[in-house]
N, C-alpha and C positions, 0 to 999 in steps of 0.2 A: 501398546501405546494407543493412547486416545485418538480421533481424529481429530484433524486440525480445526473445522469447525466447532466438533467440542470443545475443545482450548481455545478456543477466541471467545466461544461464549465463555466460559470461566472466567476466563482474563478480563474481558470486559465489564461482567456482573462484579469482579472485585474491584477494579482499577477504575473503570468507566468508560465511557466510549471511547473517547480521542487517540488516535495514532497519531505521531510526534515524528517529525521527519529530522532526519541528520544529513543534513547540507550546507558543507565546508564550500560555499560557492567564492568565489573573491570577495565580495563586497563585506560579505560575514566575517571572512577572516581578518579584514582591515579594520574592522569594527571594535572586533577582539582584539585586536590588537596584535595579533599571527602576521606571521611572514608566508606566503604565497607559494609554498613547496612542502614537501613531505612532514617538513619537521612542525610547521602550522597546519595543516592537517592531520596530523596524529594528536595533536596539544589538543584540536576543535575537535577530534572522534575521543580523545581520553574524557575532555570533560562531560562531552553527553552523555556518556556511560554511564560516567559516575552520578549525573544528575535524574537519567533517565531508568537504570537498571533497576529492576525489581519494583518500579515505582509508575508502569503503566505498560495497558495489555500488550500494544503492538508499538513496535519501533521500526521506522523505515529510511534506511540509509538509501541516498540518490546515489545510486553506482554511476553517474555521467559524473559525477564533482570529482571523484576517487581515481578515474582513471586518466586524465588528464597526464596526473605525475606517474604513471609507467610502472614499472612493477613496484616501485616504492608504495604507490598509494594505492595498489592494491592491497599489495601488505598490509597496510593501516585496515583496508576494507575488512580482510582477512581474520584481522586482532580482534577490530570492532564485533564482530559477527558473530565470533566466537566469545567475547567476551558477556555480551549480554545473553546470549543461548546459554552461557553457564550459571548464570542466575534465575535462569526458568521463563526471561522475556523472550515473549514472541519478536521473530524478524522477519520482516517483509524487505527484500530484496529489491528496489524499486532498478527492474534492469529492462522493461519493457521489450524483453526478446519475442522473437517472429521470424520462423523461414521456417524449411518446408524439410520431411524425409529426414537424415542421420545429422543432418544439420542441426535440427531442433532439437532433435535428439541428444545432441551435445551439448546445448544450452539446457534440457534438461536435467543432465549429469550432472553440471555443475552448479547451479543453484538450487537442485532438490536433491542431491544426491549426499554424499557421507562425507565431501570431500570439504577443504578449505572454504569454500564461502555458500557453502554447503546452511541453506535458508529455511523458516518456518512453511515460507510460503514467496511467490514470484510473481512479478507483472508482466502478461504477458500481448504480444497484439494479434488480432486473430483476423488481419486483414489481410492474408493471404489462404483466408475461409477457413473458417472456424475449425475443420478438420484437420488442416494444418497443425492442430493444435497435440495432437493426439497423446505425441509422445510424455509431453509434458504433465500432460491429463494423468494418463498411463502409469508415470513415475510416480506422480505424486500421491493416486492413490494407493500406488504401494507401500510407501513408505512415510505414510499420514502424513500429508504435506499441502500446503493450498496451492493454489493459482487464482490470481484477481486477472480477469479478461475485459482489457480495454474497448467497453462499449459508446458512450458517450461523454468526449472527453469534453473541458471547457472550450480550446482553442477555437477562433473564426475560422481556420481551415481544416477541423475535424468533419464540420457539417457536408462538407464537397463530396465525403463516402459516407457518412454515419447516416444523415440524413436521406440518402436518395433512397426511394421509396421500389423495394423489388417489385417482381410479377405479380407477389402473393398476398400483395398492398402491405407490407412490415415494411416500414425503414431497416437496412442494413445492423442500427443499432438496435433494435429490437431485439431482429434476428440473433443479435450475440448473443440479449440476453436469454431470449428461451432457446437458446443451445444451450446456453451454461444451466439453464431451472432444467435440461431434458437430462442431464448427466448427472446432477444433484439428487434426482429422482426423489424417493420416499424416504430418505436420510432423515433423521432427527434434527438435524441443520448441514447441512453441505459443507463441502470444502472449497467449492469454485465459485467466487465471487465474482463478480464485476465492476468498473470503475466507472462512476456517474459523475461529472464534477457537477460541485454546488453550485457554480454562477450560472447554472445552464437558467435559460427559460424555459423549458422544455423540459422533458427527460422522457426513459421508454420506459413503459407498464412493467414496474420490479414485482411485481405480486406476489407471482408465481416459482421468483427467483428459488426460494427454501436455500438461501446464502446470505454471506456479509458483502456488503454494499457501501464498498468505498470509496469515502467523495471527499474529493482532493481540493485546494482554493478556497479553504477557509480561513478566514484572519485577514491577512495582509492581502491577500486578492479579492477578498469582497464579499465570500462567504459568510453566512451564518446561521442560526438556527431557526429564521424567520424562512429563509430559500431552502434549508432541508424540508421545512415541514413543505412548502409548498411544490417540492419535486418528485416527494416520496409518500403514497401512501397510509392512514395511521395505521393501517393493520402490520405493516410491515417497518414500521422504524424503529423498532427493539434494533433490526439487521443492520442498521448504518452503523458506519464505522468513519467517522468525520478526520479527516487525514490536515492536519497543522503543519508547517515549518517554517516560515519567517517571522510568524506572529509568537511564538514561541522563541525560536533563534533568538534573538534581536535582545530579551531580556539579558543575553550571557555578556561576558564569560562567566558571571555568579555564577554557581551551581545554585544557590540557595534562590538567587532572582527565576533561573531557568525552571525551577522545581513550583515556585509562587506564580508563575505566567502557565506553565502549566494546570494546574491547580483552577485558577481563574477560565479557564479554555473549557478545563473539565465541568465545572459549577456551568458555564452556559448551554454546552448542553446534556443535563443531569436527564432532562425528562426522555433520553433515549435509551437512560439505564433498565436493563430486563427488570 
């Protein structure tokens, strides 16, 4: 098997940049018109499938919306996961795990490894030092898989660790990311990404990254391809990988409206296509 970088670049030179989030949060599902428990959340994971599968590179299901309803809406998690992996779409696991030793270790089993929610690739947080991370690192290049490493997220209280400035004058989020470009090495493109969000003002020097570069808070939170260009380098924005979900959601339940707001998402930012 390819590595996971390869297949994102693939995916993305055919499909186009934009990752498409699957988040059954409440407000969506009352929108759609779903009932607030297993059976509207499986309705809201069926129809993105069907709107989203085979029809763009990455797909990112929010595992906080899923688990909520208990092993029922795992289950959905479970279907979904496996449903779009069976059509050749990449899945990004958006489950933002972090701890430390046999701990992480578990969380890497279960979203890199063979089993039920068993992922392309996982978000992981690396503030319990980037070493922390290992296991995850570990598995996944074993078994061609990514990891996106939360460096610089949007939120006003990211900045209270991201930003504080080490010994060695790097911001903390820096630091994540030339951990993550030191592991990527001389790779034809990496498998360990990093999460930049688009509203930032700011962001840390991706240069060097030699990964995809996923940036979260486009659409409906205020993103767009005027703040990508202004975050991100142009030697490096082939790498973005601009991460959508409400601005997208919001067209459904159509399949055919969710497929045409996609579509529109895609067209704005075409100039990041390789």
């Amino acid at each position: 098997m390819t590595t996971f970088g390869d297949r994102l670049r693939q995916a993305t030179a055919r499909f186009g940049p934009v990752c498409v989030g699957i988040d059954p949060h409440p407000p969506l599902l009352a929108a759609w018109g779903l009932t607030e428990d297993v059976a509207g959340v499986e309705r809201f994971a069926d129809i993105c499938v069907e709107a989203f599968a085979g029809a763009v590179a990455l797909v990112k299901p929010q595992v906080a919306f899923f688990e909520p309803y208990g092993s029922g809406g795992i289950a959905v998690l479970e279907r979904t996961i496996a449903a779009l992996r069976a059509t050749g779409t990449l899945v990004l696991a958006d489950a933002k795990r972090g701890d430390i030793g046999s701990t992480m270790d578990a969380y890497a089993r279960a979203w890199l490894g063979d089993g039920p929610l068993g992922s392309d690739a996982v978000t992981v947080s690396p503030y319990l030092g980037f070493g922390s991370l290992t296991p995850a690192l570990d598995l996944a290049r074993t078994n061609d898989r990514g990891v996106f490493v939360l460096a610089a997220t949007s939120n006003p209280e990211g900045g209270q660790v991201q930003r504080v400035v080490a010994a060695d004058g790097r911001t903390i989020a820096q630091t994540m990311v030339d951990e993550a470009a030191r592991v990527n090495g001389d790779a034809a493109f990496g498998s360990v990404g990093v999460v930049v969000g688009a509203t930032l003002d700011e962001a840390p020097d991706v240069t060097e990254l030699n990964g995809p570069i996923l940036m979260p808070g486009v659409g409906a939170q205020g993103g767009g391809p005027a703040g990508v260009r202004a975050l991100v380098p142009e030697a490096v924005l082939a790498s973005v990988v601009p991460a959508v979900s409400r601005e997208v959601l919001r067209a459904g339940p159509s399949v055919a409206e969710l497929r045409g707001a996609l579509g529109a998402m895609q067209d704005e930012f075409a100039f990041l296509r390789r």
